[in-house]
MIPA-170570 format. One record per residue (C-alpha): residue in one letter; x, y, z. Coordinates in steps of 0.2 Angstrom, whole numbers, plus 5000, padded with zeros to 4 digits. Layout:
residues N
SITE residuo    X    Y    Z
SITE       a    X    Y    Z
...
//
This chain:
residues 443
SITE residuo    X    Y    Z
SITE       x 4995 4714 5337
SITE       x 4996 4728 5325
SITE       x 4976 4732 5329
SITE       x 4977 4731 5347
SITE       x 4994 4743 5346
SITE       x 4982 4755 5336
SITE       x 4968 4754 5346
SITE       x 4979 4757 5361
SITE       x 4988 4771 5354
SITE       x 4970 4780 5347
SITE       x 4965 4777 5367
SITE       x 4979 4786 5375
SITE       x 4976 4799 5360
SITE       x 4957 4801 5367
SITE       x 4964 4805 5383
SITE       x 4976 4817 5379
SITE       x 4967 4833 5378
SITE       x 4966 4836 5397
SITE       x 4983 4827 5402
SITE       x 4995 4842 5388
SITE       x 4987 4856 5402
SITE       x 4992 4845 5417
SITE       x 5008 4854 5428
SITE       x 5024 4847 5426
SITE       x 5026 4827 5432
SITE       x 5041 4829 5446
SITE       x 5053 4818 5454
SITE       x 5050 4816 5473
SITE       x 5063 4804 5479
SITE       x 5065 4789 5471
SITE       x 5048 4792 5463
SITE       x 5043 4801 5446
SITE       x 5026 4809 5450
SITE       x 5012 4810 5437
SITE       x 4997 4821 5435
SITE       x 4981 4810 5428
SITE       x 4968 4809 5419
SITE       x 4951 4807 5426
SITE       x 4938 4799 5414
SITE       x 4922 4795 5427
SITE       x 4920 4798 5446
SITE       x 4907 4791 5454
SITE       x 4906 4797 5473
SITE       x 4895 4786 5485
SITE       x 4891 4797 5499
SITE       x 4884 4792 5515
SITE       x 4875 4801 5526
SITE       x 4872 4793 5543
SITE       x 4859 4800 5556
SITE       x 4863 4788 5569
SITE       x 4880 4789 5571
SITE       x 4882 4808 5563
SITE       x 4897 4803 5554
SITE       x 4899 4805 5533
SITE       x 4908 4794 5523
SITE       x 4914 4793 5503
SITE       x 4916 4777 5494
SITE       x 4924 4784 5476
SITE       x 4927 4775 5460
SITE       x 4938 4784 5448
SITE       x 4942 4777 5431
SITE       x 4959 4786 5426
SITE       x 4970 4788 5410
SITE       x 4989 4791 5408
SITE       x 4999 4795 5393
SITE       x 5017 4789 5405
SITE       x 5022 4776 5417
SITE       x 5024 4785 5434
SITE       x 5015 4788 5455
SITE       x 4998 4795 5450
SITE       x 4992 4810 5458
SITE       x 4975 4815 5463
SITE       x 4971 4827 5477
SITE       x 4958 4824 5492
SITE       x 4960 4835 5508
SITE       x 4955 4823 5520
SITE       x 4965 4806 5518
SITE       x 4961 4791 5513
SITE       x 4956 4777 5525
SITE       x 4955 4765 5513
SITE       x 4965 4765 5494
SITE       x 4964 4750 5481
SITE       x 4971 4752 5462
SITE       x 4965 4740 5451
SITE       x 4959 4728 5464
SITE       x 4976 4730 5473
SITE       x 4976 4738 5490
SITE       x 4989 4751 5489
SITE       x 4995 4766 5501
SITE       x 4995 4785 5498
SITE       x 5002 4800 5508
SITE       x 5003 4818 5506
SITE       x 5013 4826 5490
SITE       x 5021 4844 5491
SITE       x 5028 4850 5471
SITE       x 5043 4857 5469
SITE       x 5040 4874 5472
SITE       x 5031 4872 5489
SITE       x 5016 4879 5483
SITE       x 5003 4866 5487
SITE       x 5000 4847 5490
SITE       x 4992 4832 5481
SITE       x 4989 4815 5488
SITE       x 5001 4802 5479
SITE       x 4998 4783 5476
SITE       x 5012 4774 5483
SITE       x 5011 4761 5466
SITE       x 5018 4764 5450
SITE       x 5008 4763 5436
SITE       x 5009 4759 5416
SITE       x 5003 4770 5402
SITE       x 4983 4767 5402
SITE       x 4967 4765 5411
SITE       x 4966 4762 5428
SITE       x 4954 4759 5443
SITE       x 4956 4771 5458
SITE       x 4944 4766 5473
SITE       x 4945 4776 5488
SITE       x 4937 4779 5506
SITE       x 4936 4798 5514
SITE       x 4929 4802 5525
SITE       x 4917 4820 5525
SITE       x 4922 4829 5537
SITE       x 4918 4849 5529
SITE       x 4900 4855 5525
SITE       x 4890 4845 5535
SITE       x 4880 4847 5548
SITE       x 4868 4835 5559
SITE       x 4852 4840 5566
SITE       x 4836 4834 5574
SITE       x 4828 4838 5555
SITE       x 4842 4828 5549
SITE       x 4859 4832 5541
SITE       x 4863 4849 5530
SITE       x 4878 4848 5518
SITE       x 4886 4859 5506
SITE       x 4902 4859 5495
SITE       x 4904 4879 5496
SITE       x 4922 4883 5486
SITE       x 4935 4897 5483
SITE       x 4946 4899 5471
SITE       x 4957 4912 5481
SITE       x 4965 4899 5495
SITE       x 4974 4884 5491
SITE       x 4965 4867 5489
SITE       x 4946 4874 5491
SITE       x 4938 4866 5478
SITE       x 4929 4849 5476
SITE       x 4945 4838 5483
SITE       x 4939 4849 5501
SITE       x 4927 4837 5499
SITE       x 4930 4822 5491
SITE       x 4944 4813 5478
SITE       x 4946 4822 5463
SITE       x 4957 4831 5451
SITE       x 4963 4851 5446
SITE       x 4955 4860 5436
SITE       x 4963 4856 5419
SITE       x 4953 4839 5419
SITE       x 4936 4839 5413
SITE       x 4927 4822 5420
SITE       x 4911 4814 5422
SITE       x 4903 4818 5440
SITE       x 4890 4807 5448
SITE       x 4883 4807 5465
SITE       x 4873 4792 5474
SITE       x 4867 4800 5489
SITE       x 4861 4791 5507
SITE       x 4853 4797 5519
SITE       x 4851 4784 5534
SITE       x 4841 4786 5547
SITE       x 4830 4801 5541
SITE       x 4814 4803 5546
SITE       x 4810 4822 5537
SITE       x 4813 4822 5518
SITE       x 4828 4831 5508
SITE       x 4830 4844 5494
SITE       x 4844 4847 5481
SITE       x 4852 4864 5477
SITE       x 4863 4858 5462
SITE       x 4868 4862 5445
SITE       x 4865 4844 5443
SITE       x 4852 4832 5437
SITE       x 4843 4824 5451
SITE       x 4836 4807 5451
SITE       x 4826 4800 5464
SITE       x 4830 4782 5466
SITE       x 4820 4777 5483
SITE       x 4816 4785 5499
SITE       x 4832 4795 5505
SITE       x 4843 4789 5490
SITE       x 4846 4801 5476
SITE       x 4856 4801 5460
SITE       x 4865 4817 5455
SITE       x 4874 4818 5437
SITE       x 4884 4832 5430
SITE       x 4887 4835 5414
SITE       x 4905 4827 5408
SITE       x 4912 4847 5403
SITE       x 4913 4851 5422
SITE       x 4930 4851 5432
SITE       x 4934 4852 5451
SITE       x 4928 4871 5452
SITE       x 4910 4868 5442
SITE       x 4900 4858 5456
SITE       x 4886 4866 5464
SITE       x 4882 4855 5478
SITE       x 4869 4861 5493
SITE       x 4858 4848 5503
SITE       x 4844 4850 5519
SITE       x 4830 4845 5527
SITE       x 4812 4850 5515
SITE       x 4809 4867 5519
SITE       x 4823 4874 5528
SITE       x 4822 4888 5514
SITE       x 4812 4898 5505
SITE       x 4813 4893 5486
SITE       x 4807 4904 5471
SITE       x 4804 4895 5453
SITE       x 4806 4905 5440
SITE       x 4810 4901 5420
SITE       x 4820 4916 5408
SITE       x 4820 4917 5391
SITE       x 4835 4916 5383
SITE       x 4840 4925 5366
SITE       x 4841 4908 5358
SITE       x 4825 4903 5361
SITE       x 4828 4891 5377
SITE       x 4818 4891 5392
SITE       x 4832 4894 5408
SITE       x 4824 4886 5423
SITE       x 4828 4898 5440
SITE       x 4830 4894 5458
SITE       x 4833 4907 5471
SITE       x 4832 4904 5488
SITE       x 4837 4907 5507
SITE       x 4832 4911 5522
SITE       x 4829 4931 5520
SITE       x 4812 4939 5516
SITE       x 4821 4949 5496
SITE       x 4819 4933 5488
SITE       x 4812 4945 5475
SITE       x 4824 4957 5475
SITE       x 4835 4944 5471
SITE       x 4822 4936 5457
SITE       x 4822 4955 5450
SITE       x 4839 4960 5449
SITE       x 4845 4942 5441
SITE       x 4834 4943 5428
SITE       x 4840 4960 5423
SITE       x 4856 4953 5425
SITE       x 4853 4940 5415
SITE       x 4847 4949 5401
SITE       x 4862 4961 5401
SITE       x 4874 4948 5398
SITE       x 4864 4939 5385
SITE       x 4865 4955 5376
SITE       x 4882 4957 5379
SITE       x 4889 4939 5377
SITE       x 4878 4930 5368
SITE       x 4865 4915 5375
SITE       x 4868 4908 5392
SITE       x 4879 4894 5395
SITE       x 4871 4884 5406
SITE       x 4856 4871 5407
SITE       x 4847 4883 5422
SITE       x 4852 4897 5437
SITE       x 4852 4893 5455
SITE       x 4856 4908 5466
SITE       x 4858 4904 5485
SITE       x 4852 4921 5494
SITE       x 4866 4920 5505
SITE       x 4869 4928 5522
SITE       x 4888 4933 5518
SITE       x 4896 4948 5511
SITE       x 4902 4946 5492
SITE       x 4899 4927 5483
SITE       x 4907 4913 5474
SITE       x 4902 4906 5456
SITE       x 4899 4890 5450
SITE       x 4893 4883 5432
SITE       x 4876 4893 5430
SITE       x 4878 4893 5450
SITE       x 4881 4906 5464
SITE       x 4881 4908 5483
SITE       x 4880 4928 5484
SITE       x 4871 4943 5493
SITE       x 4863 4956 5481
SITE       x 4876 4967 5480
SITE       x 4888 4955 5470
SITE       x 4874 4945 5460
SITE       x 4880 4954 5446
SITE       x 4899 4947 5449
SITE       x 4895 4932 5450
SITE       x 4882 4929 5438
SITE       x 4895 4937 5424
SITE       x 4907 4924 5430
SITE       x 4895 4910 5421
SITE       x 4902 4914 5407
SITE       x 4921 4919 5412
SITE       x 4926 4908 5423
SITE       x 4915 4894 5424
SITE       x 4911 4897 5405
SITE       x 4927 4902 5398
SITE       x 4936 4890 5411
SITE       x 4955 4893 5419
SITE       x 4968 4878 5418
SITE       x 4979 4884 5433
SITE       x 4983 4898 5446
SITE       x 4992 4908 5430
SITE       x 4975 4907 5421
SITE       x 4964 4912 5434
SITE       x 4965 4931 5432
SITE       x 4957 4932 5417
SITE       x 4939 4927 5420
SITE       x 4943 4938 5440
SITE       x 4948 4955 5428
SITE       x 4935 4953 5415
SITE       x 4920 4953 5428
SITE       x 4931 4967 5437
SITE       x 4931 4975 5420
SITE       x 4911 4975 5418
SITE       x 4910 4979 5437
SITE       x 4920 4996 5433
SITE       x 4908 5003 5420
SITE       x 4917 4994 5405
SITE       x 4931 5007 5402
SITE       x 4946 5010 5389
SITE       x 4963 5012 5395
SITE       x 4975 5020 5381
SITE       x 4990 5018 5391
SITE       x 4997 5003 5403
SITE       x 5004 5005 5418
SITE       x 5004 4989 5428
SITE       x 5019 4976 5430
SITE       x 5016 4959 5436
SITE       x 5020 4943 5436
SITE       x 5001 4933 5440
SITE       x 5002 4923 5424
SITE       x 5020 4920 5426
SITE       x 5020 4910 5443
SITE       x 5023 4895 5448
SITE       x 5016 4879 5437
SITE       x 5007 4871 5451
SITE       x 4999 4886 5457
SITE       x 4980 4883 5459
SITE       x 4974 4900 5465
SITE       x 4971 4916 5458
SITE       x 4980 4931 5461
SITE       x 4972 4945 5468
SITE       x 4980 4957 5457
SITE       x 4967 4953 5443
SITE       x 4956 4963 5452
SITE       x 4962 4980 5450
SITE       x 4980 4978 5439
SITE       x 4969 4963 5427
SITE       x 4956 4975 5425
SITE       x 4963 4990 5420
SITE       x 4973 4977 5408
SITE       x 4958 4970 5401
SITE       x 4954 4989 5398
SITE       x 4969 4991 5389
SITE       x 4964 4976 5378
SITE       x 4949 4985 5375
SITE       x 4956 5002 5369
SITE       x 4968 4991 5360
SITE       x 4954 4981 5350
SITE       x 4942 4996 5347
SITE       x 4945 4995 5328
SITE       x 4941 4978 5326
SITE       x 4925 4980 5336
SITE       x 4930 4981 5353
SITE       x 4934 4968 5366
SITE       x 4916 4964 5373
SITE       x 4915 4957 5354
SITE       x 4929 4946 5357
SITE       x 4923 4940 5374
SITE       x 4909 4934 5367
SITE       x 4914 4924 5351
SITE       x 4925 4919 5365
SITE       x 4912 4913 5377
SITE       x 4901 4904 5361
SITE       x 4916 4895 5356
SITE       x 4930 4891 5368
SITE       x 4920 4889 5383
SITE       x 4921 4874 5393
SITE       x 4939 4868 5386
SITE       x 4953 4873 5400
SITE       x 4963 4889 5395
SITE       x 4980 4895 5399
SITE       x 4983 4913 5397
SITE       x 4992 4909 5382
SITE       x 4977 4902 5372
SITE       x 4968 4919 5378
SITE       x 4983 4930 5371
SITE       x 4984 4920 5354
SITE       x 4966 4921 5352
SITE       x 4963 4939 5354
SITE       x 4980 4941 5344
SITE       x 4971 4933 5329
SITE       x 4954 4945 5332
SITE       x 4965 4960 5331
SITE       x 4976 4951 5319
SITE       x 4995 4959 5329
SITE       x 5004 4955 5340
SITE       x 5001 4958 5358
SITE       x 5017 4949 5367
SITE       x 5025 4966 5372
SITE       x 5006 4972 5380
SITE       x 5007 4952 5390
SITE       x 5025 4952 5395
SITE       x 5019 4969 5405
SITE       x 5004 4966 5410
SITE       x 5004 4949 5417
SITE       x 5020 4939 5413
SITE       x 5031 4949 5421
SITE       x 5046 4952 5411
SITE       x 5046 4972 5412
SITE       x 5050 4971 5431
SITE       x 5035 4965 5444
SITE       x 5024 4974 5460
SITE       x 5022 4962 5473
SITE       x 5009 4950 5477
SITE       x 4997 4954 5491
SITE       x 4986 4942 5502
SITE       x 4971 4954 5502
SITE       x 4953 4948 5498
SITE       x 4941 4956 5487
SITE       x 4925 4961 5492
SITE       x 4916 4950 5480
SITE       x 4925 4935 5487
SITE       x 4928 4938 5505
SITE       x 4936 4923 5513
SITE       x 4924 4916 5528
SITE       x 4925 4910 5543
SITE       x 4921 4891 5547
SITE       x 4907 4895 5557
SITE       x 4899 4907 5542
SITE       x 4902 4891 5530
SITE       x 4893 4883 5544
SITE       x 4878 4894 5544
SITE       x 4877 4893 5526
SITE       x 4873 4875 5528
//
């Protein structure tokens, strides 16, 4: 008994890393609501030429540290829910301060590992054709419940978790290509095997899919500073392929200099038709214009990853930051509250654009003795990326460069405490938010 209760406890040890950055559990009713986490997804997804209708069969292996209703989030309900070979209900979740939803499991659960199973159907970022079917998981971080749970099950973005996709196409008669910062696998005609690595969380996936030759691809391999080969996918439908080819190499070069080797396995760049871009792990959606933006954002963002809403104007107001030239502010002038907001926020605040800027510019003129804040950024990058951040880690980290304290320059700047501005619901330019039918034609 005694080796089984410390095998047990060493378990729920294991799994304790992602589950101290989850928001507050919450009591909703009669029922205690607890955040998860998510060991290994395995997503089954369907494509169906016949009837044009997509559907998910997911498997989800889950760990809790408490007894509680687990939470998980998927924007289109269930059909079909078991736990643990049970069948079990679920129904939409709001938190306590109204500012988004999850999908509870109508079935308490016991401290330890558990088997979700869940049917969704896909009902965004697909589209049938005569050439066969076009899908793509196409996210944003600026509007509430855009990430991978628009999609299928899955988790927020404190939880790092195994991601595979087994991919069917039935029905086809033209073949398919992958866009992915996965590794794909073909297992037989029309049925694919996409893995990603077990660091990614619900923002990291770069999934695209269409008929052979619905774009134009470009190959390409950069050499990184550590020696590493970085294989390179443009593509679209556009004849500046090359512009693109050009430009992210130089790009790519400026921020190896700058921040040290890339982080990721390889680069895909969708040349898309759309004003501004998103990022995704060693990923992006972008026109030319933003390329930079975005590509910066591999390593501050989905390098140097956010936990929450609070966290994610850090990685926005770095990239702003290099956008603006890199420059030194002796003096800061901002109040605002967009690391002090609600716990179960999940977007970022639009504020990190100009006021996180000129913040992180601050920092900068604030760190010059000791080297300078792009020095920091990059021991940062090297070493803390792909663990969940809250702002807090970031503040006691570049407290420990400068070696002072830098609570007085954070209570102003993002937490609030010296009195606030107000939010605002604009977009930026380099993450515009689009229109169903532009997601549409991006397919």
């Amino acid at each position: 008994m005694g080796k089984f209760l410390l095998s047990f406890l060493f378990a729920l040890i294991s799994n304790a890393g992602d589950l101290q950055k989850t928001p507050p559990a919450f009591v909703n009713g009669d029922k205690k609501f607890i955040f998860v986490d998510f060991e290994k997804a395995e997503y089954n997804i369907a494509f169906d030429i016949t009837t044009q209708k997509t559907m998910v069969h997911s498997v989800i292996r889950f760990a809790t540290i408490e007894n509680g209703f687990p939470l998980f989030d998927s924007v289109h309900a269930p059909t079909k829910s078991f736990l643990d070979g049970e069948v079990v209900q679920t129904a939409g979740v709001i938190d306590p301060t109204n500012q988004t939803a999850y999908i509870g499991i109508n079935k308490m659960v016991p401290a330890g590992t558990h088997v979700l199973e869940v049917d969704t159907p896909l009902l965004t970022g697909v589209k049938y054709d005569a050439t066969g079917v076009r899908s793509g998981f196409f996210m944003s971080d600026l509007d509430d419940r855009q990430f991978l749970e628009l999609y299928v099950p899955a988790n927020l973005e404190y939880d790092q978790f195994q991601m595979v996709f087994n991919v069917t196409v039935k029905g086809a008669v033209t073949e398919h290509e992958f866009f992915t910062n996965g590794m794909v696998k073909n297992i037989s005609n029309n049925q694919w095997q996409i893995t990603y690595p077990s660091r990614y969380v619900s923002s990291s996936i770069y999934f695209h899919m269409a008929p052979k030759g619905a774009f134009r691809v470009i190959s390409d391999r950069f050499k990184s500073v550590d020696g590493r080969s970085i294989s390179v996918t443009v593509y679209g439908i556009g004849s500046d392929l090359q512009n693109f080819q050009f430009k992210a190499k130089k790009v790519f070069d400026e921020l190896e200099m700058d921040y040290g080797p890339w982080l990721h396995n390889s680069l895909t760049i969708y040349a898309g038709p759309i004003d501004g871009g998103m990022e995704y792990c060693g990923a992006t959606i972008t026109n030319l214009w933003a390329l930079g933006h975005e590509m910066a954002h591999s390593y501050f963002a989905r390098g140097f990853m956010p936990a929450n809403g609070n966290s994610g104007w850090m990685d926005e107001a770095i990239a702003s930051w290099r956008d603006n030239g890199y420059p030194q502010q002796s003096s800061l002038t901002d109040h605002t509250d967009m690391a002090n907001q609600s716990p179960y926020l999940r977007i970022t605040d639009y504020r990190a654009y100009n006021a996180g800027a000129r913040f992180i510019a601050h920092l900068d003129y604030l760190s010059q003795a000791n080297g300078g804040l792009k020095l920091f950024l990059k021991n940062l990058a090297q070493t803390h990326s792909f663990d969940p951040a809250f702002t807090q880690d970031f503040q006691g980290l570049l407290e420990s460069f400068n070696g002072k304290s830098l609570q007085n320059e954070f209570n102003q700047g993002v937490y609030g405490y010296a009195g606030n501005d107000k939010p605002t619901k604009r977009r930026s330019p380099f993450h515009p938010k689009l229109t169903q039918k532009q997601l549409d034609n991006l397919l």
